[in-house]
N, C-alpha and C positions, 0 to 999 in steps of 0.2 A: 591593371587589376592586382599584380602582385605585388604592388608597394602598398593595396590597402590591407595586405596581413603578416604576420610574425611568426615567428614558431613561437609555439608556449614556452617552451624549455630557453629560446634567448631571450624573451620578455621577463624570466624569472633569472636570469645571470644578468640582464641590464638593471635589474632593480638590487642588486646586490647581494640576494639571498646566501648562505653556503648553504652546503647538498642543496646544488639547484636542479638538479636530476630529482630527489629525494619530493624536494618541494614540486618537483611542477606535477610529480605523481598525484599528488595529491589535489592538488588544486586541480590538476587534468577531469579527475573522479566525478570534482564537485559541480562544473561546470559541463560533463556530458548527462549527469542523472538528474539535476536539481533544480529546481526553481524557474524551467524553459532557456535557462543560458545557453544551450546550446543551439538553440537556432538563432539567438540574439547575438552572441559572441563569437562563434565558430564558426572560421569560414572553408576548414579544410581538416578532414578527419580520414587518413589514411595507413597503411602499411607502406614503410621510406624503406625497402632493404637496401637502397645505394648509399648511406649513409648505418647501414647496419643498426637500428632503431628496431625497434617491434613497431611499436605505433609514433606517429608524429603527428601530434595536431597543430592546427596553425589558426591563428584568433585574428579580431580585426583591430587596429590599432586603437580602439574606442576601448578596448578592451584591458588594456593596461591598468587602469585604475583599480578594475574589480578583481584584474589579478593578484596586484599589489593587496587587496586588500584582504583577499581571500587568504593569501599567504599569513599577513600576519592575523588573522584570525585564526587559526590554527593552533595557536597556542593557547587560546583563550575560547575554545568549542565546550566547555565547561561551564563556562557562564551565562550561554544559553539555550543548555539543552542538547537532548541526542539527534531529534527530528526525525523524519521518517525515509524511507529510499529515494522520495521525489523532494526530500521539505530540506530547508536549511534553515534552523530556526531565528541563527542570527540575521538574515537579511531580512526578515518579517519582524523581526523583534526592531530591528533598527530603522527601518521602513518608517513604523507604524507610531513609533516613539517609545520609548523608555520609561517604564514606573520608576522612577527614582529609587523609593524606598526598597522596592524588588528587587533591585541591580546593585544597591547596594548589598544589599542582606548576602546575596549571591558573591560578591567581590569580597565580605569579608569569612565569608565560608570557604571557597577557593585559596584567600591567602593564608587561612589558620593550615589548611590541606597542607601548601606548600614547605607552611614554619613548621608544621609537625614532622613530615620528611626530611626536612632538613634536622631536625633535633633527633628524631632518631636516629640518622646515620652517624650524629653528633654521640651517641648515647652508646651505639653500637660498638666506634671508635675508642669512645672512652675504656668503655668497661674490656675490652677485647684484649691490651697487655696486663691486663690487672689478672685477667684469668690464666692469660696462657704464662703468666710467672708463677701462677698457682701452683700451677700443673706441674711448668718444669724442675722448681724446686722442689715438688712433693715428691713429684715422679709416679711412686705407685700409692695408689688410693682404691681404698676399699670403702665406696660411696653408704655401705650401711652403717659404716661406721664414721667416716673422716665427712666433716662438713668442710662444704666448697663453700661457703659465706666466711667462717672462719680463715680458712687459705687465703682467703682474696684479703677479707680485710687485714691480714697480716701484711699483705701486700703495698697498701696504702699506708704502711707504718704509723696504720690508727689518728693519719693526720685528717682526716675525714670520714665522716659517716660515708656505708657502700648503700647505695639503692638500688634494691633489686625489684623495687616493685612494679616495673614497666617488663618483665619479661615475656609473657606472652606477645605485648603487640612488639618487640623487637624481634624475638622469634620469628613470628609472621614477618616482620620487616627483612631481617635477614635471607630467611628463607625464598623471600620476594627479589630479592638482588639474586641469589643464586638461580632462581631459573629464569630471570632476563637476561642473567650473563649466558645462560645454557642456549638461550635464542640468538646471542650477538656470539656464540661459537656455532650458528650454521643448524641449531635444532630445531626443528619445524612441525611439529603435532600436535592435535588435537588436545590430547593428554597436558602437555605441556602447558597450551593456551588458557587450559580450567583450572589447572594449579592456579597460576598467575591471577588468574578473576578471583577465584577462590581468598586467595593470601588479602586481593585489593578489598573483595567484599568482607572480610575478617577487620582489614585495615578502618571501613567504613567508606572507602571511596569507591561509590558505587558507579560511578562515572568509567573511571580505567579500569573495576571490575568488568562491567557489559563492554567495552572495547576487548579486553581479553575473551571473551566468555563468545562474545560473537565470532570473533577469529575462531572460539575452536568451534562452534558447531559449523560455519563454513568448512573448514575441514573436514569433518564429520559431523553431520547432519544425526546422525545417529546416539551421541554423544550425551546419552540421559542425563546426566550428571550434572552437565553445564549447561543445557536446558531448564534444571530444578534451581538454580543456586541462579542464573534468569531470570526465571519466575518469580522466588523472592523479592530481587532488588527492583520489577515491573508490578508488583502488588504494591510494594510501600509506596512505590511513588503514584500508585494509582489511589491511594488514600490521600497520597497529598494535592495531589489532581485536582480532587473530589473537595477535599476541602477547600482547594483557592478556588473553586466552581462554584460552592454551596459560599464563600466570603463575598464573589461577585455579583451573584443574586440578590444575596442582603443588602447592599448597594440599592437594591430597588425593591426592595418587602419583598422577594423572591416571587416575584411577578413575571419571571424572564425577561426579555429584553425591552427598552423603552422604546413605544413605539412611533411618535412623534417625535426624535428627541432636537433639542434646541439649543441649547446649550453646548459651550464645548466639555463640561463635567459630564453632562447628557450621554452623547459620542462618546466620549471615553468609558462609561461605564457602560454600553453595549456592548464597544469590542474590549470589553475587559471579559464580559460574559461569554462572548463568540469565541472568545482566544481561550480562555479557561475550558469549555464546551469542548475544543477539538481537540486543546490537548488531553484529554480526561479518554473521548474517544482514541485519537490515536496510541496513548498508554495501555489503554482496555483491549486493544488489538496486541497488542506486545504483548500484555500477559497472558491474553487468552490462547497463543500459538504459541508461546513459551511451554506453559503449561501444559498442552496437547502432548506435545511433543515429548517433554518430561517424563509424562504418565506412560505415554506410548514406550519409551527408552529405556524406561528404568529401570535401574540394573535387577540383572534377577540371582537365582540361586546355582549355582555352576551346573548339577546336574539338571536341570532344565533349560537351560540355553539355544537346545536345540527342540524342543518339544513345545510345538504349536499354542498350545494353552500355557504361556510359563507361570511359574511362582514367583513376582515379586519380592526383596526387600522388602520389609515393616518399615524400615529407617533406610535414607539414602546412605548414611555413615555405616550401616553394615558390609558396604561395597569399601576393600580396601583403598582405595582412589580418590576417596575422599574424608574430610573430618567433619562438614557440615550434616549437623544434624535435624532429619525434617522429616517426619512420616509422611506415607504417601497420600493415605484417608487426608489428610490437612491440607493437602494438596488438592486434592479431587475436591473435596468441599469448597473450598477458596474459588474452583475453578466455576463451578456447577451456580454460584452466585455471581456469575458474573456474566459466562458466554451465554451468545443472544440465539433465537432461534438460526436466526443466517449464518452467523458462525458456523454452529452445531453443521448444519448443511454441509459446509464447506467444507469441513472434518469429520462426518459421517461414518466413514469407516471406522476410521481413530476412536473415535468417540462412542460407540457400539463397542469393539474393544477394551477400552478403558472399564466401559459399564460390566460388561460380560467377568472383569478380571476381580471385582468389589462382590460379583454376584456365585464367585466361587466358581465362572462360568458354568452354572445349571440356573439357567434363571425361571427350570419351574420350582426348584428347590428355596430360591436366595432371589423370589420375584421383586422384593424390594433394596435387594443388595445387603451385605452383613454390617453395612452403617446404621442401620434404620434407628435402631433403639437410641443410639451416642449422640444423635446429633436434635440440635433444636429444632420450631417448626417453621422457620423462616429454611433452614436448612432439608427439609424435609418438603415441604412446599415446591422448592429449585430442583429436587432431586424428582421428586412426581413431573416434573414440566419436565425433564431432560427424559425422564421413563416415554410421557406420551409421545416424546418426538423421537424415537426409536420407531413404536407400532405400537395399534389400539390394543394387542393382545398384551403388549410389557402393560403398560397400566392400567390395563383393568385387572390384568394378575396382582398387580401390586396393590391396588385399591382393597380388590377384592382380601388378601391377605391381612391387611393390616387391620382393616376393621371389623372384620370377621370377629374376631376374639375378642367384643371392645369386653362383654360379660367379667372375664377371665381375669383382664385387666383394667378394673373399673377403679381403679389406684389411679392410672392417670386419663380419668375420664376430662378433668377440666383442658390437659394439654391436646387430649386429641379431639376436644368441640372446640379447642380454638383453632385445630389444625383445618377441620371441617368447614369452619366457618370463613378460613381464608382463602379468596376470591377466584385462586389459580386452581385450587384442591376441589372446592365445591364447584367452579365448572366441569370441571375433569369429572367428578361424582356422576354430577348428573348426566353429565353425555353418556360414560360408556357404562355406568352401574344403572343405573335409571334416578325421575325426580320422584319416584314413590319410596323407594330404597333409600334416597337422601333423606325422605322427609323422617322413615323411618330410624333410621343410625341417630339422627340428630336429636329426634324424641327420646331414644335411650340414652343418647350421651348427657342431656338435657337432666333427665331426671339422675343418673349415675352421679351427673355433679353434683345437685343441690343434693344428693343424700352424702355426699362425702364432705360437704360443706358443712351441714350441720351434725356429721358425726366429728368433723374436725374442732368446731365451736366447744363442743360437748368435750371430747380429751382436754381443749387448750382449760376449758375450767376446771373439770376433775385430776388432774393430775396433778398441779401444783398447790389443789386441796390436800390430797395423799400425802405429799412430801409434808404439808401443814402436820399430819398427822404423827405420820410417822417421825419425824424430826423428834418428837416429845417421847417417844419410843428406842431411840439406841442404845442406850444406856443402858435402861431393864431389858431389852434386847438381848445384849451384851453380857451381864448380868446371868439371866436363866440359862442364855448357852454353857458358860462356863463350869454353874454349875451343876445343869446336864451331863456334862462331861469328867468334871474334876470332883465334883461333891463341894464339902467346906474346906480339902487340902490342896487347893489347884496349885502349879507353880508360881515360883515368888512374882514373875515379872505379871501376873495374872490378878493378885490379890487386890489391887487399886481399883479393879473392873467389879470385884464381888465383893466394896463396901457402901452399894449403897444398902440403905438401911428400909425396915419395911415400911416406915412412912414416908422413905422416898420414894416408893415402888411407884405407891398408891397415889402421890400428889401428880407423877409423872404421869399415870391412867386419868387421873382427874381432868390435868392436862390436855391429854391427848383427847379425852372424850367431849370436852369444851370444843376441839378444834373441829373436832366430825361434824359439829353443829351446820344440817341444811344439809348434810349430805343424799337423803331421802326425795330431795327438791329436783335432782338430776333424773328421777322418774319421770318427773313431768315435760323434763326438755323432748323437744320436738324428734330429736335426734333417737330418743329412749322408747319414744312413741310408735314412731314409722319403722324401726330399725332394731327394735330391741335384741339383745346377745346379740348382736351381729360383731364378727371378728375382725372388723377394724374400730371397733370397742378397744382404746387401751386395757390395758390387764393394770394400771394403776386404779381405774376406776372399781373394776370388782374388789383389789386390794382393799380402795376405800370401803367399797359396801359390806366389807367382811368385818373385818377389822371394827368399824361402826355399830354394828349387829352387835359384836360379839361382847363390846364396852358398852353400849344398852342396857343389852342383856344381864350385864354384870351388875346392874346399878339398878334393874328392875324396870326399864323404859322401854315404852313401847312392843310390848310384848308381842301382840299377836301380830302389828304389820312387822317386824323383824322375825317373826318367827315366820310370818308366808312368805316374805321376800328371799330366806333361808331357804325355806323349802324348793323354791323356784331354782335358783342356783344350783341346788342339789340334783335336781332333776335335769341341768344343762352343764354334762360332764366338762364341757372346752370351759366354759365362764368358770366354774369351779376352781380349774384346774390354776386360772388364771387368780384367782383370787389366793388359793394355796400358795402360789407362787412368787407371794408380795407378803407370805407371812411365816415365819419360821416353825419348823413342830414346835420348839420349847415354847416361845412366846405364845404360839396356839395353845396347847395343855395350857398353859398358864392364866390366860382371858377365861379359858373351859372354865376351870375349878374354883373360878366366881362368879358363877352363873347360879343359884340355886332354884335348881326347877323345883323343888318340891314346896313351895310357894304359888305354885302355878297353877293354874285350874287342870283336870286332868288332858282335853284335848288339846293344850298347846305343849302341856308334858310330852305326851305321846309324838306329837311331831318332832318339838325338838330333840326326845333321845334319838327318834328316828332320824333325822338329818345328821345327826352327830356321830352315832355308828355309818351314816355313806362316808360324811369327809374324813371319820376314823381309816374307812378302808382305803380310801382314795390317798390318804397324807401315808399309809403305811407303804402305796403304789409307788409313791411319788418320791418316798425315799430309799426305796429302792432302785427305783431306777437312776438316781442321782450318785447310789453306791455304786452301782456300775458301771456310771461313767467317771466314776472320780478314779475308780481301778483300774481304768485303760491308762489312767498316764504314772500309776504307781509302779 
């Protein structure tokens, strides 16, 4: 029996490896956790103190080949993948056969990794006596003043151009040999192992980033930092997942898998589907525990460290331990769109926590958490599903809150009837609020839209009538202000603004009164009908109707409906206000006193003085109140 097995450790020195200690470690790992090799391969898994060993395993001589081969796959676990605690991707990748084109793309991504490593340590080298002759020749420098580019390129006795423009990632690169060297002098922590991921993930190798990054949270599980800067590099790839997933479908009109298939193209593009499908899950499990964890860790503010409810960090880089910059709301969001009810279970605690920590922990205060407003409704959606699977009281507080006030905020009626109207939202509705209560909300959000719809139609046309308008008015604008102000001696740089002449005044009113043409038509919109003054009325519109009035009036048109339409205004202090507002006093007085009412029959006289003395007293309000704010910043 005991010629049919080996120890691991001489199967990996008869195959020639150096550090065959080192190496059989490893391959030791992969063949007791992975892929069933240990009851295929292993025929003796013990504690050898008479040879002073910790452990010693001993394999069956069948076993050689996959040692050998496990060994040299080692250097090349990059090519296919991280896999999971039981998976090893490369024997399933090689198993099942190879996409060509994928292994390539993969083989020339790995070796640019390599060239780049290499050309920055290339780069490092170079530029490293150029500086420290900088230095030593300068000796003392005063960095506000003495440029280190200059020094250096002195250095080079200007027989080439110096390139600095790789500094950062050599930075990172440097920085990254210093604390590998700090692990190969015997340094071993947590701290140390997130640097390292940190510098890799900065580098873009996110590969021996999550190698580093796992080593520290095995040391510390607790270790927020490298948890969050995890989660990153397990979201991007859970996008690319997602993509090679959603490329494998289209393969078949994304009908999932074929179900007769016949073909060897057939077969292959099922398990292109199945193998994309689990990587996609197995990823979504990486980030959705990363991320728990993350939230759960994350570093907080010193004087709360000890205090049961703490205060998070806004940014993970506020923590000095790290320079990655990532709030934590980004986080939770990210996460909240992704983990599945089972998850949630799984982490329950955690996850009630995390909620409790967004909701200011008072969650009859913060029922919907202090994101609610920032984020979208597909985001808001995720976040009601995560609420209901806490307790029926979190989401119906939360339901109940948010739509409560839709009145209030009937600005974004159209986003929260599409929030109502999505699948996960309007279940939720109608279980724990009721389906009379849904029917109702949805009737108000219903009508809230269409009236915002066509007060929106109604602004998109009157207001770039206005600008029509107005555009023909800067000038004589311009013009009456000044000399409001200055008389006929304003100063010199002013004089060019007070020569138009009076029959450019009047072509410029001609103009402008041409352009009003139809402005009167905006009564009849639908918007004017159902809604009239209502103040999400732009204040360009009343501008226009003022403004229009007032150059009628001047010219003798339409008298009595400009003179009701005045009055009407007059009587709706906000629309008024809004119309003063789009029209200068001077310019005002100035339309005035070519008005001539005494051509007018006596009852439209009489209104119009009468209108004219309110928006006299109103424009006298209005600039007053304008002098007093102009005098807070004098």
């Amino acid at each position: 029996m005991e010629s049919h097995k080996i120890a691991l450790t001489d199967v990996v020195k008869s195959l020639g490896f150096n550090n065959a200690a080192d190496v059989s470690n490893k391959v030791r790992d992969i063949l007791k956790a992975k892929e069933n090799f240990k009851t295929r391969f292993i025929i003796d898994d013990r504690k050898d103190y008479e040879v002073g060993r910790t452990e010693k395993i001993y394999v069956s001589t069948e076993a050689k080949i996959l040692v050998d081969n496990l060994a040299i796959l080692l250097q090349y676990s990059g090519l296919f993948g991280r896999g999971t605690s039981t998976t090893l991707p490369a024997y399933k990748d090689l198993l099942k056969g190879i996409d060509g084109s994928f292994f390539k793309a993969k083989v020339i991504k790995h070796t640019k990794t390599i060239k780049q490593n290499i050309e920055r340590s290339k780069s490092s080298l170079k530029e490293l006596p150029v500086f420290a002759n900088a230095i030593l020749n300068k000796k003392v420098i005063d960095i506000t003043k003495d440029s280190l580019r200059e020094l250096m390129q002195a250095q080079t006795n200007n027989s080439e151009i110096l390139d600095l423009t790789n500094t950062f990632e050599l930075s990172s690169w440097n920085e990254l040999l210093e604390h590998q060297n700090e692990l190969e002098q015997g340094e071993n922590n947590s701290i140390l192992y997130q640097k390292i991921g940190e510098k890799f993930f900065e580098l873009g190798d996110h590969e021996q980033a999550l190698t580093a990054l796992t080593a520290s949270t095995e040391l510390d599980p607790e270790n927020g930092i490298a948890w969050a800067i995890s989660s990153l590099i397990f979201h991007s790839k859970l996008r690319e997942n997602k993509h090679s997933h959603y490329q494998a479908l289209a393969r078949n009109d994304f009908s999932e898998s074929i179900a007769h298939p016949i073909t060897s193209e057939e077969h292959w593009i099922n398990e292109r589907i199945d193998d994309t499908y689990s990587d996609m899950v197995d990823v979504n499990s990486q980030f959705v525990t990363s991320a728990i964890n993350a939230l759960y860790f994350w570093p907080v503010w010193e004087y709360s460290k000890s205090e049961e409810k703490p205060n998070y960090f806004y940014k993970l880089n506020q923590s000095h331990d790290t320079n990655v910059e990532i709030e934590r709301r980004y986080l939770f969001i990210k996460l909240i769109n992704e983990i599945s009810f089972n998850q949630f279970g799984r982490y329950k605690s955690e996850m009630v926590d995390i909620v409790r920590s967004f909701q200011g922990w008072n969650p009859e205060l913060y029922p919907q958490t202090n994101l609610i407003h920032d984020i979208n409704n597909n985001d808001k959606s995720n976040l009601m599903r995560v609420l209901s699977w806490i307790s029926d009281l979190d989401i119906k507080n939360a339901l109940d809150t948010y739509f409560a006030d839709i009145l209030n905020n009937s600005y974004r009626a159209h986003e929260d009837l599409a929030l109502l109207k999505d699948g996960a939202v309007q279940s939720l509705y109608r279980k724990h609020i009721g389906k009379n209560e849904y029917r109702k909300t949805l009737s108000t959000l219903l009508k809230l839209d269409i009236k915002n719809q066509e007060i929106d139609i109604f602004n998109k046309l009157s207001s770039p009538h206005f600008v029509d308008v107005h555009s023909q008015l800067i000038a004589v604008k311009k013009k009456f202000d000044i000399e409001s102000r200055y008389g006929n001696t304003p100063p010199t740089f002013y004089l060019k603004d007070i020569k138009l002449t009076d029959k450019e005044v009047e072509l410029a009113l001609s103009e402008a009164l041409k352009n009003s043409d139809g402005w009167y038509d905006y009564l009849s919109e639908q918007a004017w009908i159902n809604h009239p003054y209502s103040t999400d009325i732009h204040f360009d519109f009343y501008g226009l109707a003022l403004i229009s009035i007032l150059l009628e009036l001047g010219k003798a048109q339409n008298i009595e409906r400009n003179i009701e339409f005045l009055n009407e205004l007059c009587e709706n202090n906000i629309a008024m206000r809004s119309s003063l507002s789009r029209l200068p006093t001077e310019l005002y007085s100035e339309l005035v006193k070519r008005i001539d009412e005494e051509t007018m029959e006596k009852s439209n006289r009489d209104k119009l003085l009468l209108c004219l003395e309110i928006i006299f007293e109103l424009r006298c309000v209005l600039d007053d109140e304008e002098d007093e704010y102009n005098a807070t910043f004098d």
